[in-house]
N, C-alpha and C positions, 0 to 999 in steps of 0.2 A: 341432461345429466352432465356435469363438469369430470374431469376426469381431477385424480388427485396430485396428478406432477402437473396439472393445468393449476389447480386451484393452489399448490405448493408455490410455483412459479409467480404464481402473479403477488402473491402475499410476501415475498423477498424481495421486491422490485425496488432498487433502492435510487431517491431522486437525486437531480443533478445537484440541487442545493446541498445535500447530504455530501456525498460523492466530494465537493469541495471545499466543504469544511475538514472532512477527514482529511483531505489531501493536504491543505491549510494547516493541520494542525502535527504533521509530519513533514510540515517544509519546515525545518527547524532553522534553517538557514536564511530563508525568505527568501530565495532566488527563483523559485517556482518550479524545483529540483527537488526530488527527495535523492540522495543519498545517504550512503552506506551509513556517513557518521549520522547524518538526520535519523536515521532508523535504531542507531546505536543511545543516541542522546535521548529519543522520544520514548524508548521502553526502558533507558534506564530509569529514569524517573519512576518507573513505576515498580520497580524492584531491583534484583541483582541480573538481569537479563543481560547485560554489554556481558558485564564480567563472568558467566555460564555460557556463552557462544563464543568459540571462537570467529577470529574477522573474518577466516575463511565461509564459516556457513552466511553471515552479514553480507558478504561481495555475491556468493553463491546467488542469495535471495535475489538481490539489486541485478545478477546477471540474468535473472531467469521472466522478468520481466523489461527488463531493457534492451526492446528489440533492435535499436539504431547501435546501439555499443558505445552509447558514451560515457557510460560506465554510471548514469544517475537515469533516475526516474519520473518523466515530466507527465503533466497530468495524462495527457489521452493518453500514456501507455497504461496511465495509475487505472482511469476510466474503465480499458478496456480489461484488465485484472480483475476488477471489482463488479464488470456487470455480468 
């Protein structure tokens, strides 16, 4: 018998191909960097999201996964967020 956070688990498992497209498609910059403005440019497009956040919660976000402090987001930190 599978347990259900075993069977939850494995059906969320999101591949590396996946994983670098995302990341790919919030390098808005192409430096293999997300930041803040990356973050800001990638969901404006898809509504008014820049102009409803302020920059503080945008750096907030970008701080709380950028464990080295360089103030952007490169893949393995993105990786390790997302798995």
């Amino acid at each position: 018998m599978i347990a259900e956070s075993e069977f939850l688990s494995s059906c969320c498992i999101i591949s590396e191909s996946h994983l670098q497209k995302a990341f790919k498609a919030l390098d808005i910059g192409k430096n293999n960097y997300i930041a803040k403005s990356d973050l800001q440019a990638a969901f404006s497009t898809q509504g008014r999201y820049k102009s409803a956040m302020p920059d503080v919660i945008w750096q907030q976000f970008v701080g709380e996964v950028d464990s080295d402090g360089s103030g952007r987001i490169n893949y393995e930190q993105f990786k390790q967020v997302m798995e």
